[in-house]
C-alpha positions as CSV (number, residue, x, y, z in Angstrom):
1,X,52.8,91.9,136.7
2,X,56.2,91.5,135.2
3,X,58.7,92.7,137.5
4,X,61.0,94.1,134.1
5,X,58.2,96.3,132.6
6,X,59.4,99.5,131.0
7,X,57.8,103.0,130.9
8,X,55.6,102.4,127.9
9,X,54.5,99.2,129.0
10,X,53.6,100.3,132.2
11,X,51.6,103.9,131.0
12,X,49.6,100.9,128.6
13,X,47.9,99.6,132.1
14,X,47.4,103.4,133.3
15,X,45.1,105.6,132.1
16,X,46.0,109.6,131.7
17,X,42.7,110.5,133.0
18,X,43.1,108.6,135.7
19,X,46.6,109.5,136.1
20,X,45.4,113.2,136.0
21,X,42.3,112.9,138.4
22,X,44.4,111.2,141.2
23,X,47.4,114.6,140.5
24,X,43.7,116.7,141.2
25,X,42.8,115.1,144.1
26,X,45.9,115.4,146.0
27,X,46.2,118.4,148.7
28,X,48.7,121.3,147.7
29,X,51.5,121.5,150.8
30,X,53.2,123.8,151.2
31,X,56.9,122.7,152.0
32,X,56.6,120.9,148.8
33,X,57.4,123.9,146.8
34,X,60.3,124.9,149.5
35,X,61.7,121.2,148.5
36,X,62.4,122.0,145.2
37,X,64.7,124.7,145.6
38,X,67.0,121.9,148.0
39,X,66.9,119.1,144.7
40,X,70.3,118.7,144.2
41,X,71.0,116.9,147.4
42,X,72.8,113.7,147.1
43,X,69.0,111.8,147.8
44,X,67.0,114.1,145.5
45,X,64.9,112.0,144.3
46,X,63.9,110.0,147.2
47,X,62.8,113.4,149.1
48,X,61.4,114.9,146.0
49,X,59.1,112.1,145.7
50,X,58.5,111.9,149.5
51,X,57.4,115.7,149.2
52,X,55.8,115.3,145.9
53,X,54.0,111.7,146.6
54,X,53.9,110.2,149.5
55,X,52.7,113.5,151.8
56,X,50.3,114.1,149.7
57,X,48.4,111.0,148.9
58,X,49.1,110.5,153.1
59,X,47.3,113.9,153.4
60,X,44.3,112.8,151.7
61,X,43.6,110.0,152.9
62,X,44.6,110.5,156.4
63,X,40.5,109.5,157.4
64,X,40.9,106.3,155.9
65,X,44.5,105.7,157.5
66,X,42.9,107.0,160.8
67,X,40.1,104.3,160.1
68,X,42.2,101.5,159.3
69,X,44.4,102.2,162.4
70,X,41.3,102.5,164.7
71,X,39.9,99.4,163.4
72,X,43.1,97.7,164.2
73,X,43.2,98.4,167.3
74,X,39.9,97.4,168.2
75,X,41.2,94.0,169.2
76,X,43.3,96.1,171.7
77,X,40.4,98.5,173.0
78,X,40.2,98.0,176.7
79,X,43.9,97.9,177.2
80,X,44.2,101.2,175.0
81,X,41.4,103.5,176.4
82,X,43.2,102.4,179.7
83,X,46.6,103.6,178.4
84,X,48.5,106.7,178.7
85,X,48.4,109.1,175.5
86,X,52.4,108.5,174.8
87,X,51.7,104.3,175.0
88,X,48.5,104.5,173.0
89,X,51.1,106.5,170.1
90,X,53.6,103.6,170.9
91,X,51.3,100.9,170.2
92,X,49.6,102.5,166.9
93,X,53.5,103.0,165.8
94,X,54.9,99.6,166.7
95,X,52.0,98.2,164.8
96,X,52.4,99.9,161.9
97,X,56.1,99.0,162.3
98,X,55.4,95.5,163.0
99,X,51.8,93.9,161.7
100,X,52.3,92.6,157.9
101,X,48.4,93.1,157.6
102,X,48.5,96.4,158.8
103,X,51.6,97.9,156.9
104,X,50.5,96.1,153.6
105,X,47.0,97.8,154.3
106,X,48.6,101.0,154.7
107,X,51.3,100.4,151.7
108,X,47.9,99.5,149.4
109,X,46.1,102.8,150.6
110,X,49.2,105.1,149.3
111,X,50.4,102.6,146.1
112,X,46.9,102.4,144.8
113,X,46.9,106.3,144.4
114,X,50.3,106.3,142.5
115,X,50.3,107.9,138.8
116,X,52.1,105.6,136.0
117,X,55.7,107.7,136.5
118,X,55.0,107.6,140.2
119,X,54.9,103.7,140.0
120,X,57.8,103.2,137.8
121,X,59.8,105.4,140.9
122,X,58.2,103.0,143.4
123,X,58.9,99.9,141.6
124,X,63.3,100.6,141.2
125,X,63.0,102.2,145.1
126,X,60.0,99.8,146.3
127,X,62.1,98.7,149.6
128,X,63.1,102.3,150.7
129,X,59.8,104.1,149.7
130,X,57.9,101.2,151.7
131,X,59.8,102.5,154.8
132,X,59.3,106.2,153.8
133,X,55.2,105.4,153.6
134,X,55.1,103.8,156.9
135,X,57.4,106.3,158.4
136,X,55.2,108.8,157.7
137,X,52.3,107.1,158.2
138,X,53.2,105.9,162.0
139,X,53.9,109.7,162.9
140,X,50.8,110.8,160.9
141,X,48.6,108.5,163.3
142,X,50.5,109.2,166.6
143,X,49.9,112.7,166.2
144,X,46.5,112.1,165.4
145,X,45.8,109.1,168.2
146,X,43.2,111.1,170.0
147,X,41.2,110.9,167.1
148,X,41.7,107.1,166.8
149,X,40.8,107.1,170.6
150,X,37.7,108.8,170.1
151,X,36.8,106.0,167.3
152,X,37.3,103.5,169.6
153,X,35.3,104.4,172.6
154,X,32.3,106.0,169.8
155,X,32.4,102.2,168.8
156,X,31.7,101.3,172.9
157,X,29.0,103.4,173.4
């Protein structure tokens, strides 16, 4: 894709349907509607569209970013059952942090589920709002690494 498409090229590859199913799916959060009243900070539009976006599509797919994460480490099983619960979040964030496969996995999950006027905002702040998603989604799966855990010793068994 051309890296200079405008609005109205962009909304020709994008359905409203589909742009409108994915806007159904996502999960109503709460502090979203508390961000709105806080928009005219100096980075607006970056948190509006963290609030707005990138929770939410992390919120509904947090099984498949769970899944992804505990298949990752499954090349890392032994040493991480053995681990404490603090270095089994260190690992899962470093990786995310770290792995090209993994981050691009994750970056895919949440970019794929992006309306037409979300992906115009990702495409000018690509750089920043890739940090943003793996920010969120490192803390997402450290809070969550018992889950993860559990995945991995299910798969022992």
């Amino acid at each position: 894709m051309n890296a200079n498409m405008n609005s109205s090229s962009i909304n020709t590859l994008y359905s409203s349907e589909r742009d409108a199913a994915l806007l159904a799916l996502r999960p109503h959060i709460a502090a979203v509607d508390a961000e709105k009243v806080r928009s005219n900070a100096p980075n607006a539009p970056a948190e509006a569209f963290l609030h707005q976006t990138l929770r939410p599509v992390l919120k509904l797919h947090n099984a498949v970013l769970l899944d992804v994460c505990a298949m990752y480490c499954m090349a890392h099983r032994s040493a991480l059952l053995q681990a404490s619960r603090a270095q089994q979040q260190t690992f899962v964030q470093s990786a995310l942090k770290r792995d090209a496969a993994l981050r691009n996995t994750v970056i895919g999950i949440v970019v794929g589920n992006f309306t037409a006027e979300e992906m115009l905002i990702y495409r000018a702040h690509r750089s920043e709002l890739n940090k943003r998603i793996i920010e969120l989604a490192a803390k997402r799966v450290a809070d969550q690494i018992i889950i993860v855990i559990d995945h991995l010793q299910s798969s022992t068994a």
